[in-house]
C-alpha atoms as one frame of an Amber mdcrd trajectory, in Angstrom:
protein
 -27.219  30.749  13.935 -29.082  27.824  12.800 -29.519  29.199   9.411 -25.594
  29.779   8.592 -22.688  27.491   8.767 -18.828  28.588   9.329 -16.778  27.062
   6.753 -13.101  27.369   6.227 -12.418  28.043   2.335  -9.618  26.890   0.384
  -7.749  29.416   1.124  -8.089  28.795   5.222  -9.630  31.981   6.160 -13.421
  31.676   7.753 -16.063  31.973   5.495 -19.713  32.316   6.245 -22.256  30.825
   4.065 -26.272  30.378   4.119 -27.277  26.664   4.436 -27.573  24.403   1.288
 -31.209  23.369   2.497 -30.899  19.953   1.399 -31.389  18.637   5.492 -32.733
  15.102   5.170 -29.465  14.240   4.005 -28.663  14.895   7.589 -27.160  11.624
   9.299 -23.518  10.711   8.222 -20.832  13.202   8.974 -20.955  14.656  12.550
 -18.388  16.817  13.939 -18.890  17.309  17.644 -18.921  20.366  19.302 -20.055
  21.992  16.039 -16.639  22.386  14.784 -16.457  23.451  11.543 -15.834  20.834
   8.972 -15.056  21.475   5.199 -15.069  18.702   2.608 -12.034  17.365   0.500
 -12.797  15.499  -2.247  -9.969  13.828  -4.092 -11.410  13.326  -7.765  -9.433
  11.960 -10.752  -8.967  15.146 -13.114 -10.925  13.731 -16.213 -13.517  15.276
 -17.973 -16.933  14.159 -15.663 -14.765  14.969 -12.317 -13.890  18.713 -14.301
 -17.540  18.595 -15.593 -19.046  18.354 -11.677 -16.999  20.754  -9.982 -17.612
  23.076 -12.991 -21.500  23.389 -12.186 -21.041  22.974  -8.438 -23.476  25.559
  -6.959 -21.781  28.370  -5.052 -22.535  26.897  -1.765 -21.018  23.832  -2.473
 -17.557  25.469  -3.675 -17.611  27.224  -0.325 -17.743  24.093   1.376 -15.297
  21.764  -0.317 -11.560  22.114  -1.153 -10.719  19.859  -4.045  -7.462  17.712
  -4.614  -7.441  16.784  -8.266  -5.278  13.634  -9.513  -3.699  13.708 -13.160
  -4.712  10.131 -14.084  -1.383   8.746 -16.190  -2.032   8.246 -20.000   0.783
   7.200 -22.986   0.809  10.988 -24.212   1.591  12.059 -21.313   2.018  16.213
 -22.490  -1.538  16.022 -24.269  -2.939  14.760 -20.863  -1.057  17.709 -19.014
  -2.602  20.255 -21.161  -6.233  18.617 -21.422  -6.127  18.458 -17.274  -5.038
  22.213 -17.155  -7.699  23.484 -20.138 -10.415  21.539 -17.967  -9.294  23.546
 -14.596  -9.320  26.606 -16.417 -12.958  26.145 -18.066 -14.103  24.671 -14.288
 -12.304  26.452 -11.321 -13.691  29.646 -10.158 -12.094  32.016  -9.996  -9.915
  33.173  -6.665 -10.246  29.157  -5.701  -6.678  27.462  -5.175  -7.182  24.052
  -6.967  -5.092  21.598  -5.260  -3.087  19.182  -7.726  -2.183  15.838  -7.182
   0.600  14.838  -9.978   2.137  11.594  -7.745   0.675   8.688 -10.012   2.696
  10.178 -13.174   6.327   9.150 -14.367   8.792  11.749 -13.702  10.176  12.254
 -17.159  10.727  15.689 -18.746   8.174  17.232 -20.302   9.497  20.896 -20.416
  12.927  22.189 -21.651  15.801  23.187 -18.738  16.893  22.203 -15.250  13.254
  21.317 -14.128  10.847  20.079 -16.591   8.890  17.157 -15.119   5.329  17.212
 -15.121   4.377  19.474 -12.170   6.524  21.705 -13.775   4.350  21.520 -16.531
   1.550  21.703 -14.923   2.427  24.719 -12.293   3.394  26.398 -15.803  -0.084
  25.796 -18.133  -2.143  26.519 -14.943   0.052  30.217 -13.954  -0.633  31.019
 -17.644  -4.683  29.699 -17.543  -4.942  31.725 -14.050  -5.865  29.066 -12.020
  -3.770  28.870  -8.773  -2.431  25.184  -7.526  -1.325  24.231  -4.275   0.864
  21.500  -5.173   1.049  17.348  -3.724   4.410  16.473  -1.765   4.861  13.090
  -0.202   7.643  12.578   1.766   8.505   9.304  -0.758   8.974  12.328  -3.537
  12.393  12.347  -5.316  15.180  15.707  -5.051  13.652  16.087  -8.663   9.920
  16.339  -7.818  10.240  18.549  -4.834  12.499  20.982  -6.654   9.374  21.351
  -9.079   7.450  21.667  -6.435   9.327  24.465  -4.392   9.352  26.428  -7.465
   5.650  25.825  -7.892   4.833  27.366  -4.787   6.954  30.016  -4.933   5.268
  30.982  -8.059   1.735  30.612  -7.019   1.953  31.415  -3.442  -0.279  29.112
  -2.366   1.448  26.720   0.137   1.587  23.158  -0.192  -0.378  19.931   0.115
   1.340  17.007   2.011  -0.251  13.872   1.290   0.811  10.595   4.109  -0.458
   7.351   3.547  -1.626   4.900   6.020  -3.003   2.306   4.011  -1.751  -1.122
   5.370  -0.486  -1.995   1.727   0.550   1.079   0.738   4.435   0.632   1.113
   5.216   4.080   2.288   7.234   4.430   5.180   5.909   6.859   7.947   7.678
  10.439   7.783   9.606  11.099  10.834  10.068  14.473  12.134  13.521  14.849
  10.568  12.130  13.940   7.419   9.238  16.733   7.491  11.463  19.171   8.376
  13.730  18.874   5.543  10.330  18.430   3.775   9.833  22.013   4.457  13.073
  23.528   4.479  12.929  22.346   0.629   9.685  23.678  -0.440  10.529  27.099
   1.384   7.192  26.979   3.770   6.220  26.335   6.826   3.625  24.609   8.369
   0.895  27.108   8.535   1.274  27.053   4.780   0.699  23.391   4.655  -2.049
  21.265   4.360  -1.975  17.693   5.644  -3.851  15.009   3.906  -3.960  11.446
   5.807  -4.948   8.990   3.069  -5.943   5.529   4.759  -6.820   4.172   1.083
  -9.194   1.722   0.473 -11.552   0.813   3.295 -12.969  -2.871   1.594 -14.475
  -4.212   4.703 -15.544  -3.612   8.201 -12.224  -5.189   9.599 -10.451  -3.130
   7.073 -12.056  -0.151   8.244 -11.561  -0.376  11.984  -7.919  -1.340  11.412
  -7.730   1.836   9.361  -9.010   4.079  12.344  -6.620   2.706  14.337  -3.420
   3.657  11.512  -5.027   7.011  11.068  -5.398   8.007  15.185  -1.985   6.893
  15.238  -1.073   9.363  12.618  -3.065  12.323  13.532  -1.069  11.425  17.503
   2.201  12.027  15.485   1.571  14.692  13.226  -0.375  16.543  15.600   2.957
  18.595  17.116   2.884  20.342  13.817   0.717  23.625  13.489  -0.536  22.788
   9.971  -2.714  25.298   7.886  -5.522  22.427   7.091  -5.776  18.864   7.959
  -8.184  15.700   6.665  -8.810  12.590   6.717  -9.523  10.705   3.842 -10.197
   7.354   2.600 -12.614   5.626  -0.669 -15.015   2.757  -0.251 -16.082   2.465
  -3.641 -15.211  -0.656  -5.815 -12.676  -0.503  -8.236 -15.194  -0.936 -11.101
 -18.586  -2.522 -12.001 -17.812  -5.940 -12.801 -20.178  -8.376 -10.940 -23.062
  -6.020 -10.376 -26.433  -7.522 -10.556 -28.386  -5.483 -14.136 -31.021  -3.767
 -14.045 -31.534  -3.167 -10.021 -29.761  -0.749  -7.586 -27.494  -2.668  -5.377
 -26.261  -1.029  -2.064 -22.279   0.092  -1.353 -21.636   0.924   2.281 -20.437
   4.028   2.947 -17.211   2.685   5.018 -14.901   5.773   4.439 -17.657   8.481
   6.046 -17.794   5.448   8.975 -14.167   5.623   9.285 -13.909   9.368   9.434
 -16.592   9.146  12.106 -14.807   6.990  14.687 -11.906   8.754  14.028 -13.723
  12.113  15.116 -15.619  10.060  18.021 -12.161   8.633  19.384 -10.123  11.886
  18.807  -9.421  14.457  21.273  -8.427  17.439  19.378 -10.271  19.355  16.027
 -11.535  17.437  14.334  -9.822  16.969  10.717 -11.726  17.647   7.751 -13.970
  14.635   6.012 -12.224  13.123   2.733 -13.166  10.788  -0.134 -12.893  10.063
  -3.543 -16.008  10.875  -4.777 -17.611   7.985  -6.523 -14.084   6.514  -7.380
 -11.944   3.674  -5.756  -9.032   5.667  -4.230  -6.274   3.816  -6.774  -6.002
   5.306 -10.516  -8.072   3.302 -12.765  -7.070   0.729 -15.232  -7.231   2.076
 -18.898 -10.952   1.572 -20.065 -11.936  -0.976 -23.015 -14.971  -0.639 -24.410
 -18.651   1.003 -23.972 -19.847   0.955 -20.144 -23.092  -0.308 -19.827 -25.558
   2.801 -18.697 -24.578   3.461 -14.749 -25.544   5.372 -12.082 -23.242   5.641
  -8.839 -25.887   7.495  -6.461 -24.769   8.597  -3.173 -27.720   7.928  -0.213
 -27.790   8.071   3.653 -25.192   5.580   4.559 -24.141   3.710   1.173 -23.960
   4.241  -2.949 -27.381   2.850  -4.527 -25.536   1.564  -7.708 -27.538   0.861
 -11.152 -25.935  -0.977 -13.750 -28.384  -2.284 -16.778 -27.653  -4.326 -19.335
 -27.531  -2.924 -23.004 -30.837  -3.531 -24.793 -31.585  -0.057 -26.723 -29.500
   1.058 -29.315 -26.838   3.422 -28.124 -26.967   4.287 -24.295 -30.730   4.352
 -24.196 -31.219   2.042 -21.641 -30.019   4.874 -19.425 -33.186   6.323 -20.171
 -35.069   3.642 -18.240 -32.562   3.647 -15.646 -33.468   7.289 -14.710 -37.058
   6.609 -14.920 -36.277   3.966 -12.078 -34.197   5.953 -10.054 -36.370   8.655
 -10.222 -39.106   6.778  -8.888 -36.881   4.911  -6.088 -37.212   5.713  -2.349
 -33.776   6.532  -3.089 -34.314  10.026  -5.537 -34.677  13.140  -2.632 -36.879
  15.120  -1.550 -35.046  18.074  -3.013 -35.230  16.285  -6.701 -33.793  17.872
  -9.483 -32.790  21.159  -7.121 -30.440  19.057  -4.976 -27.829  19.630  -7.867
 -26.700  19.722 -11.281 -26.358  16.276 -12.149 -29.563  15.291 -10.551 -31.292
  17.602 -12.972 -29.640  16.059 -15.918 -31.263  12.219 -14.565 -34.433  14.224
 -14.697 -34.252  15.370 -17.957 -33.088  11.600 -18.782 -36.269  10.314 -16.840
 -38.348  12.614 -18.442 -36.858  11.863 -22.119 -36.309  16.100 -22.246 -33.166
  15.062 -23.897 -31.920  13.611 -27.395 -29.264  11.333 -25.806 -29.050  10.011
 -22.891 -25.056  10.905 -22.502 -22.223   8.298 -22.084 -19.389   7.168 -19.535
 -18.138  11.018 -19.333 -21.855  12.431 -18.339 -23.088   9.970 -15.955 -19.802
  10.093 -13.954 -20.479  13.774 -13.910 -23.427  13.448 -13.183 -23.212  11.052
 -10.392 -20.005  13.013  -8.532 -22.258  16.352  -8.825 -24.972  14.481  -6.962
 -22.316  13.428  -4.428 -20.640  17.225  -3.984 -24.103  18.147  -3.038 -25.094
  15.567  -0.447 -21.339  15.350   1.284 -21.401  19.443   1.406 -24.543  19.168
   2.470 -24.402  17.118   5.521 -21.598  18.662   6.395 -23.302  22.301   6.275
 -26.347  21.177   7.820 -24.113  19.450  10.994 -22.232  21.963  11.965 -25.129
  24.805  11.859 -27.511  21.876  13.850 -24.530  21.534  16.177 -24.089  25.210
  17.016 -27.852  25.962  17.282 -28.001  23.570  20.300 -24.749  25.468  22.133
């Protein structure tokens, strides 16, 4: 058994899958008892996220079940239809792409009694074929879950309740009342329903251990309920770049994958599925001004190496010399350019194989591709060490 790994795909049935190979990653995420653990990464639905998830290799899609966030913009029914014409170029297909649409105003967007934007959304995707599991929260308005019922009735996909746990998040914990009408509105039950704990951001050791704490606490009082998936999740990535050192690789702490494991360490029952948000802070980003100087947000053992350099070159060439560098760090694997897709592209960067050296959309691709990889891959490589030693 050592050589396969049970996953559960995103549609909840058991799936088995030959290991990624890529084992020296192998020292963050443990699941004890060799449960099987899949990986749900919450990415912001812009074109890099879209552009990683599109060139995920096929052991990597078996392992993770994506929640994608609409990220709020002025024109709100061009960014609708841009988010639903990425999904369609990047989900496989038969995978149930799981659509987070809470950070947008709930205006009307299409014509008749419901016409808010998952509406849209559940709409452009049916006709794209790509399936959605839609995002409740128990905050959501008559108005939003009335768009959502009628999204899952029409994709037949269940739902995706998201609870937050963050200390500062303002939401009030859903009572059992509360869930139940929950589901009596959206027509399923909880076998069709995910549950995503969000503890938020995790900004300091304190932070985090407070956050285990919230999210035990949760799982204790959600746990009655016999729901289809469950994960934790929470982001430990900075909100942006300012104050970086240029021109060196400065080390991020991994707090969220330390969070997830004292929750498993401390927790009696199975063991939830491992969340993040990629190489994103878990709020929606500010709107962008400006060039980014060249960046790479590389995902190692226990932390994100993170090179920023300053703009000398014309263009984003300087990106060229910060491949070259990371390329010939201790931190670049073992597995090199075969570890995934966007790790290929810092080759060809390194090697100067390319005419450009990309911009803001291709390194963030570049550097969540990296990431699907190394998460899936410790996960993989866990639970099939785990089970070898049963």
């Amino acid at each position: 058994m050592a050589d396969f790994a049970l996953y559960l795909s995103t549609l909840g049935h058991v799936t088995l899958v030959r290991c990624g190979g890529i084992v020296d990653w192998l020292d963050v995420l443990v699941a004890p008892g060799g449960w099987p653990v899949a990986y749900v990464p919450i990415l912001k639905g812009k074109a890099g996220e879209f552009m990683a998830l599109e060139h995920a290799t096929p052991e990597v899609r078996a392992c993770i079940r994506p929640v994608m966030e609409v990220v709020p913009d002025p024109d709100l029914r061009d960014i609708l239809e841009t988010f639903c014409d990425h999904a369609m170029d990047a989900v496989p297909n038969g995978t149930v792409l799981t659509v987070d649409c809470g950070a947008l105003p709930e205006v009307r967007v299409l014509q008749g009694d419901v016409g808010g934007p998952m509406a849209r959304v559940s709409e452009s995707l049916g006709l794209r074929g790509v399936t959605m599991c839609p995002v409740v929260r128990c905050t959501d308005t008559d108005g939003v879950m009335a768009e959502a019922a009628i999204a899952v009735a029409g994709h037949q996909s269940g739902a995706c309740l998201r609870v937050a746990v963050a200390a500062d998040s303002g939401e009030p914990f859903p009572d059992k009342e509360r869930i139940r009408g929950l589901l009596r509105d959206l027509k399923v039950e909880p076998e069709e329903t995910d549950l995503l704990v969000d503890a938020g951001p995790v900004r300091s050791i304190a932070g985090r251990d407070g956050a285990v704490e919230r999210v035990l606490e949760a799982l204790r009082l959600l746990s009655p309920w016999r729901w289809r998936e469950r994960c934790v999740a929470a982001g430990a990535f900075p909100a942006n770049l300012t104050g970086f050192p240029r021109g060196q690789a400065t080390p991020v702490p991994r707090l969220d994958a330390q969070l997830w494991q004292q929750v498993i360490n401390r927790w009696d029952g199975e063991p939830p599925d491992f969340g993040d948000f990629g190489v994103t802070h878990p709020h929606m980003p500010k709107r962008s001004k400006g060039t980014p100087d060249p960046n790479m947000r590389y995902t190692t053992r226990g932390d994100w190496q993170v090179f920023v350099y300053p703009r000398i070159r014309s263009g984003n060439d300087d990106f060229f010399t910060l491949s070259q560098d990371l390329v010939a760090s201790p931190y670049w694997p073992s597995t090199g350019a075969q570890t995934s897709w966007g790790d290929a592209r810092i080759l060809d960067c390194a090697h100067r194989r390319r005419p450009k050296a990309g911009g803001g959309a291709e390194w963030r691709a570049w550097a969540t591709s990296h990431h699907l990889a190394v998460v899936s891959a410790n996960l993989e490589a866990m639970g099939a060490h785990d089970r070898s030693a049963m």
